[in-house]
TORDRENSE-214698 format. One record per residue (C-alpha): x, y, z; residue number from 0. Coordinates in nm, 3 decimals. Layout:
<nodes>
> X | Y | Z | NUM
...
</nodes>
This chain:
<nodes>
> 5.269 | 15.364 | -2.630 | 0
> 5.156 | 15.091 | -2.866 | 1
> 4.821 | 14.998 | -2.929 | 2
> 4.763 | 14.624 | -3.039 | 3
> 4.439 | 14.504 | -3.234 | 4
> 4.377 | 14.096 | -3.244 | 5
> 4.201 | 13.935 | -3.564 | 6
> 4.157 | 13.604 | -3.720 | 7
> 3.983 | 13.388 | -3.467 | 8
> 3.623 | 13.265 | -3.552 | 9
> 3.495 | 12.951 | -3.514 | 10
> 3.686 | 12.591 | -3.694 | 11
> 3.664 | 12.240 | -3.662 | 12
> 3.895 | 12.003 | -3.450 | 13
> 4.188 | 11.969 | -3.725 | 14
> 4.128 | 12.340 | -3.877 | 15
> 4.330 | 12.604 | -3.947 | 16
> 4.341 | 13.014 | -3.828 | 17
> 4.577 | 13.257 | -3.854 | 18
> 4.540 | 13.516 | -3.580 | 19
> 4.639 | 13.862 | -3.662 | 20
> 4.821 | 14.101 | -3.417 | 21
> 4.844 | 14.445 | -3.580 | 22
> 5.007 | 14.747 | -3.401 | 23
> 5.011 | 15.114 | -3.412 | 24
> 5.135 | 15.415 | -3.232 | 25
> 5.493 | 15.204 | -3.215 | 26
> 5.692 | 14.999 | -3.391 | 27
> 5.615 | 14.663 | -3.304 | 28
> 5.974 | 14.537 | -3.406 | 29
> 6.085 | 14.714 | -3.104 | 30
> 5.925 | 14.481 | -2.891 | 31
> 5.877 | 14.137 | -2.688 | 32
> 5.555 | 14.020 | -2.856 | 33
> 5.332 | 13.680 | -2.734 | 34
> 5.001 | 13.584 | -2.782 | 35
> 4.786 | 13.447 | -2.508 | 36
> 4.512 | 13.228 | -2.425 | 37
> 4.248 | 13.249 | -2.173 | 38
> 3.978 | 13.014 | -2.151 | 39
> 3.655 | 13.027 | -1.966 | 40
> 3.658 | 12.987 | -1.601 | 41
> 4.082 | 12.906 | -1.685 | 42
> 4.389 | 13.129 | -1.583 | 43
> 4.536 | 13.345 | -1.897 | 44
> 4.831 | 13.134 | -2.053 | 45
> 5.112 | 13.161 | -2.272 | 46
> 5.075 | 12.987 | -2.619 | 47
> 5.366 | 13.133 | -2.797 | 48
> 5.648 | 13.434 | -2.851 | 49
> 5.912 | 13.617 | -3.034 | 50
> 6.155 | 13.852 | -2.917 | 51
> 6.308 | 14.147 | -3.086 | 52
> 6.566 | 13.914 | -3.290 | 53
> 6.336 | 13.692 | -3.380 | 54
> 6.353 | 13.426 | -3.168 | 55
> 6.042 | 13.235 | -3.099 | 56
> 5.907 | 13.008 | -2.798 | 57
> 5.603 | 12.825 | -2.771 | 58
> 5.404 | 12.677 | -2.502 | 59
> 5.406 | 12.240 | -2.486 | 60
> 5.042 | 12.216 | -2.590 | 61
> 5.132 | 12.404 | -2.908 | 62
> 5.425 | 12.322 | -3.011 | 63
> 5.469 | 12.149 | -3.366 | 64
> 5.087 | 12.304 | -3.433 | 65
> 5.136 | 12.682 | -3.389 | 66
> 5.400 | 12.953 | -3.558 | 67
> 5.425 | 13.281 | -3.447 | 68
> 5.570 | 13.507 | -3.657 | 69
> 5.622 | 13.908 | -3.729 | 70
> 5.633 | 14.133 | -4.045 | 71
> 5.815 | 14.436 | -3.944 | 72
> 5.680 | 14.582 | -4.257 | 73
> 5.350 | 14.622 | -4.197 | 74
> 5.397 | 14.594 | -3.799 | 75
> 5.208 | 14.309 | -3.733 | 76
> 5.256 | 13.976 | -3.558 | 77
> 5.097 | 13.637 | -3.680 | 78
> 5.010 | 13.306 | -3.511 | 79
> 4.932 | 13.016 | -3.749 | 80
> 4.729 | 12.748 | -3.548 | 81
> 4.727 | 12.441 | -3.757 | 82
> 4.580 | 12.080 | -3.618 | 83
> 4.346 | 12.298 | -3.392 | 84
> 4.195 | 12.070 | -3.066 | 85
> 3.870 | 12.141 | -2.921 | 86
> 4.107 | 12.293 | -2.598 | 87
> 4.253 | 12.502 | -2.803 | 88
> 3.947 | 12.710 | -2.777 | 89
> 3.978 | 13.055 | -2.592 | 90
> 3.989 | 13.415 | -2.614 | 91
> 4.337 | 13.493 | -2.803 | 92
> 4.544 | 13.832 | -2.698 | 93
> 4.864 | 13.939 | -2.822 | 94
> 5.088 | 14.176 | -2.568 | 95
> 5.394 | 14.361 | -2.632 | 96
> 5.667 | 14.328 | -2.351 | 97
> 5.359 | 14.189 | -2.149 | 98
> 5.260 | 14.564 | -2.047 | 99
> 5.062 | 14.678 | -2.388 | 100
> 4.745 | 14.417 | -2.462 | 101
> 4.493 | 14.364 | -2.735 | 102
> 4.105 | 14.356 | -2.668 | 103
> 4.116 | 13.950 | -2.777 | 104
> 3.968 | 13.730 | -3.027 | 105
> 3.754 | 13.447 | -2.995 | 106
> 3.909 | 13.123 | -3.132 | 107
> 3.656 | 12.768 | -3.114 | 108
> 3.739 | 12.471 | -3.216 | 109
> 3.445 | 12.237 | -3.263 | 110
> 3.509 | 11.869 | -3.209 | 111
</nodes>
């Protein structure tokens, strides 16, 4: 199975920029359905954004035009660049491979 390690969040103003890092082992990641998620307190987890095995990418309303997710097969991690971040963009930030293999999360504020 793969195991999936989150970095990159921290703490930004409203208008900031993070790139959230999504690093795998035990598997390659290329071999998989990978989207990050977003769960905010006392909120239901959410899509933000995704890529499938070909490359082709999806991304949740709020996000989209602000956030790229993208993968390096390479070095078998997935990236999500959150420019133009909002105060609601704040949350705890997973990534999950074919929604059955999760990270432990990273924290991602946005201060307004």
């Amino acid at each position: 199975q793969v195991q999936l390690v989150e970095s990159g969040g921290g703490l930004v103003q409203a208008g900031g920029s993070l790139k959230l890092s999504c690093a795998a082992s035990g598997r390659t990641l290329s071999n998989y359905e990978v989207g990050w998620f977003r769960q905010a307190p006392a909120k239901e987890r959410e899509f933000v954004a995704g890529i499938t095995r070909s490359g082709s990418t999806a991304y949740a309303n709020s996000v989209k035009g602000r956030f790229t997710i993208s993968r390096d097969s390479t070095k078998n991690m997935v990236y999500l660049r959150m420019n133009d971040l909002k105060p609601e963009d704040t949350a705890v930030y997973y990534c999950a491979a074919d929604n059955s293999y999760w990270g432990q999360g990273t924290q991602v504020t946005v201060s307004s």
